[in-house]
Phi, psi and omega in degrees: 000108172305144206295148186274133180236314160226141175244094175254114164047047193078025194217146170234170241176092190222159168282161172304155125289177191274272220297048191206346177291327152323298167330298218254339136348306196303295190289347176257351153279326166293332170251293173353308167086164180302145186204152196313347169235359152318303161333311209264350179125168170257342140317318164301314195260010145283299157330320179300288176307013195255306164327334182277344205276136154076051165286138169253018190229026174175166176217153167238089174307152165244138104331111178223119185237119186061036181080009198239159187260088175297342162194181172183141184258143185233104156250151192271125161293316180215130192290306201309303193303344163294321154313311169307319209287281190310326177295322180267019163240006161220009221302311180303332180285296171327311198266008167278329201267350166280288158359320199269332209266321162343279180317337193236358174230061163324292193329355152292328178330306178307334202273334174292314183316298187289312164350284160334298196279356196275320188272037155249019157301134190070355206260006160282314173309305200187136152283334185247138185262117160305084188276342178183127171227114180224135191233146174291161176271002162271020168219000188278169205083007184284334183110327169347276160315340153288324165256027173265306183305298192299351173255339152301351167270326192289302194305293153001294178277333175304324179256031155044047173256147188282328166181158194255183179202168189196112172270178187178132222256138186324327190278318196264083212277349175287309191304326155334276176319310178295313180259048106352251183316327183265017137120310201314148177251137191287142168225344161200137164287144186253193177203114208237004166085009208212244190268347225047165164255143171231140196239138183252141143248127192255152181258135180274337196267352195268000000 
């Protein structure tokens, strides 16, 4: 049983598990919207997560309230060694499933380029990363993401890192906004083939 990190009001705050990688794949293909591996499928990105449980360059929270997971978040301390990390614990499976996704979308071929190139975006401003916060929508204004950030600052601040980034894609102006308003700063954009992304840092130190 992966470890319990906060219990509020009928909610709990836990690490991921082996049995929540389907789940969280689910929600990210639904809510998430197209993304540079989005693409590549819901069977990859169930593997990814299966590379993340007991990761030692990153943690992935669940929200769970009354047995049920309303949303989960993943942060990195340093994206490359993390990447490195989940590619040499599911890398082969993953990448038969791009092939496959190739195969049948050559017009894909790019989304590996940018893949590749994304975790050294940015990473002279900071290594650690918001890699994903995703809440279902029918809960969300609920606080659900709001108390996902705040123990992702507390995990943070546990490893004396000075400040995260976060992309969030040019179109998607509530997210913007939300993380705006919890202190991130835009410091640049990427060209992610789709709407582009743009990355916030939020400092740690203030």
């Amino acid at each position: 049983m992966s470890g319990e990190r906060r219990a509020m009001n009928g909610t709990r705050i836990r690490d991921l598990e082996a049995d929540d990688c389907v789940l969280l794949a689910s929600l990210h293909v639904n809510y998430f919207g197209p993304s540079i591996i989005h693409d590549f499928g819901e069977k990859f990105l169930r593997f990814c997560y299966e590379g993340m449980v007991d990761a030692r360059w990153g943690k992935t929270l669940v929200f769970v309230r009354n047995g049920e997971s309303l949303g989960f978040a993943t942060v990195v301390f340093d994206v490359r060694r993390f990447f490195r990390e989940i590619l040499a614990r599911r890398g082969f499976v993953m990448g038969l499933e791009v092939l496959k996704t190739i195969a049948r979308h050559p017009g894909l071929t790019g989304n590996v380029l940018r893949a590749a190139r994304y975790p050294g975006t940015f990473a002279a401003e900071t290594k650690a990363e918001l890699l994903t916060l995703i809440v279902r929508e029918d809960v969300r204004g609920a606080g659900t993401g709001s108390s996902l950030i705040e123990e992702v600052i507390s995990i943070l601040l546990e490893k004396q890192l000075k400040s995260f980034k976060v992309s969030v894609k040019k179109n998607w102006t509530r997210a913007l906004d939300f993380y705006i308003r919890k202190g991130f700063e835009i410091i640049g954009e990427m060209d992610d083939g789709k709407e582009g992304l743009l990355f916030l840092r939020y400092d740690l130190t203030r």
